[in-house]
N, C-alpha and C positions, 0 to 999 in steps of 0.2 A: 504494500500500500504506500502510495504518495505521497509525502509530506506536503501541507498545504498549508503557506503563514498568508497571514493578512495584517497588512498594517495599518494601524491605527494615524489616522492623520493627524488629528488633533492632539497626538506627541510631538510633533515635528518643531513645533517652535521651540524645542531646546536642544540644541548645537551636544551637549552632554551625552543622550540616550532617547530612545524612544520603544513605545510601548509595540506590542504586536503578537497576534492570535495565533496560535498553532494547533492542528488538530484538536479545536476546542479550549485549548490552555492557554491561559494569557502570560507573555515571557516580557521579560524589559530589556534591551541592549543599551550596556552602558558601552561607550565610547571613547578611545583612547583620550582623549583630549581631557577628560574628564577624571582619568585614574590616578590621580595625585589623591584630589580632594574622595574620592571612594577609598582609597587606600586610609587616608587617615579618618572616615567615618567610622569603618569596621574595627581600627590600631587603637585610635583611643577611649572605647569602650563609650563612645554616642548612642551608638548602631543600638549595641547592648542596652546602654539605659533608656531609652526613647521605646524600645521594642518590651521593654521589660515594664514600665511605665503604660503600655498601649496609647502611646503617643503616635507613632512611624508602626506603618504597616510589616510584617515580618516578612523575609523574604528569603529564597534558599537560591545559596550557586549551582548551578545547573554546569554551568562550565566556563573555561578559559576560550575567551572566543580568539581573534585574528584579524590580521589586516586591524580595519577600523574598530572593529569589535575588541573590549577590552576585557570586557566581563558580559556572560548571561545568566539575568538572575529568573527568577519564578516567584514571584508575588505571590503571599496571601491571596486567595479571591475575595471580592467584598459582594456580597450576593445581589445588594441593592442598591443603585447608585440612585444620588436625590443632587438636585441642584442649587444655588443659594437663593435662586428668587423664588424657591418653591418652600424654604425653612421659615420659621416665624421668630418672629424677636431674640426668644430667647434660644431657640437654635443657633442662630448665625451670633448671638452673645457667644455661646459657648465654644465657639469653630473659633470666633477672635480670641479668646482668652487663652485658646488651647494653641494656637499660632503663636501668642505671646511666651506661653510657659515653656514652648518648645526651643522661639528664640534665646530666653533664657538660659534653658539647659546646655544649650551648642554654645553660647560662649565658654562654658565652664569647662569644656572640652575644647577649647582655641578653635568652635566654627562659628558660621554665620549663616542664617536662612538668606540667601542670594535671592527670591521671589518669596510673596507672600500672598498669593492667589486664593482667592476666597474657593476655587475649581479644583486646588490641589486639599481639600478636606471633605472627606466622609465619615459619618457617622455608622458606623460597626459594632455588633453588641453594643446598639446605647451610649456610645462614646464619640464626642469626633475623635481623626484619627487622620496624618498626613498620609497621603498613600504616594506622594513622590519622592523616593530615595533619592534624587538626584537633586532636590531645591537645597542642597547644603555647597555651602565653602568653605574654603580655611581662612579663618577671622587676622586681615594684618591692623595688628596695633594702634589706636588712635583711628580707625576710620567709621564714620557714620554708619548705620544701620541703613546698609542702599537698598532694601525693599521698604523703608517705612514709608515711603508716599503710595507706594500699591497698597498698605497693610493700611491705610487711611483711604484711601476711594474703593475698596474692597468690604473693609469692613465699617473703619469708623463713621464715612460720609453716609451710608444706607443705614447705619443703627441710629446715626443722628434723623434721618429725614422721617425715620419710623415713628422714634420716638417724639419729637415734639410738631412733625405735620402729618402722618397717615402712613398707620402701622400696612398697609396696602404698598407701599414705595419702594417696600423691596423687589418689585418688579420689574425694577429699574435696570435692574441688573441681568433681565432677561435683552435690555438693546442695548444696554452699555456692557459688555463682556469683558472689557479690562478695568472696568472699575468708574465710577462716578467723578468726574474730575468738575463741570460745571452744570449748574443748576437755573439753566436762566427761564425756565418755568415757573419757579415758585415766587412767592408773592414778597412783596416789601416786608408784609407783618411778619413773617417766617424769618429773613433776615434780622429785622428789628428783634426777635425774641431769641434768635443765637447771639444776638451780642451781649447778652448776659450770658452767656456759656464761652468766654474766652477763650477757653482752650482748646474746645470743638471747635471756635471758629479757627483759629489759627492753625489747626494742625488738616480742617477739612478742605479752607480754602488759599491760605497763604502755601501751605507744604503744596497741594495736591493742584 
């Protein structure tokens, strides 16, 4: 019998690795360009506490690929994928706090979340849960957190619009795909009542 992969498109925009279907199985190719930062997920016990945690989806090596192929892994399956404009309040709360705890933890380990895609979290037994091994970096010293303006029009812009104009606005997210960056739909008063929320405003709309 034939082996027969299908690949997933909507992997493609990251240069790292991409997702893709095999006789029913879904596999990840990570990508030489990428096996520093893989190397040191798995070396400094990340991989471990993020998977131990049920933070990062658990995943087994399948093999040493070649050429471009650096590693092939085998993901956990997640039986039911949901999207973020279809979560409520306190869903997509829970997917950013677990975004946040996860950034945490990878500094303690010298990495850094390089994306912070509201797309790269599923909830799995009841948990969110990163299901992309490949959104990590190795953290160099003194530099900004360069997904935190995604981790603001992903999550903080849509928990703001929810929360004080129309728990409904998380839909937003179904025609804005990379994140809510401007709002010039909504009304004076809605601005006028973020500027008592200084810190939403500044991080929703000066950062993003």
């Amino acid at each position: 019998m034939q082996d027969t992969a299908f690949l997933i498109k909507s992997s493609f925009r990251d240069p790292s690795g991409f997702l893709y279907w095999k006789n029913g199985e879904l596999y990840r190719q990570i990508n030489t360009v990428y096996s520093e930062h893989y190397e040191h997920l798995m070396v400094s016990g990340l991989y471990d506490r993020l998977a131990q945690d049920k933070l990062l989806i658990p995943h087994e090596e399948i093999e040493r690929g070649n050429n471009s192929a650096y590693r092939i892994l085998k993901p956990e399956t997640v039986p039911f994928i949901s999207y973020p404009y279809e979560w409520c309040f306190s869903e997509l709360k829970d997917a950013a706090l677990a975004t946040l705890k996860i950034q945490r933890i990878a500094l303690e380990y010298g990495m850094s979340l390089k994306d912070a895609s509201a797309y790269n979290i599923q909830f799995h037994n009841g948990k969110p849960v990163l299901i992309d091994t490949l959104s990590f970096e190795k953290y160099r010293e003194g530099e900004p957190w360069v997904a935190y303006r995604q981790f603001c029009q992903h999550f903080l812009a849509p928990l703001a619009l929810m929360s004080f104009k129309d728990i409904r606005l998380n839909q937003l997210l179904k025609i804005y795909i990379d994140g809510i960056r401007k709002w010039p739909h909504l009304s004076r008063q809605f601005f006028a009542t973020l500027k008592l929320q200084p810190c939403i405003c500044f991080n929703t709309f000066i950062i993003s």
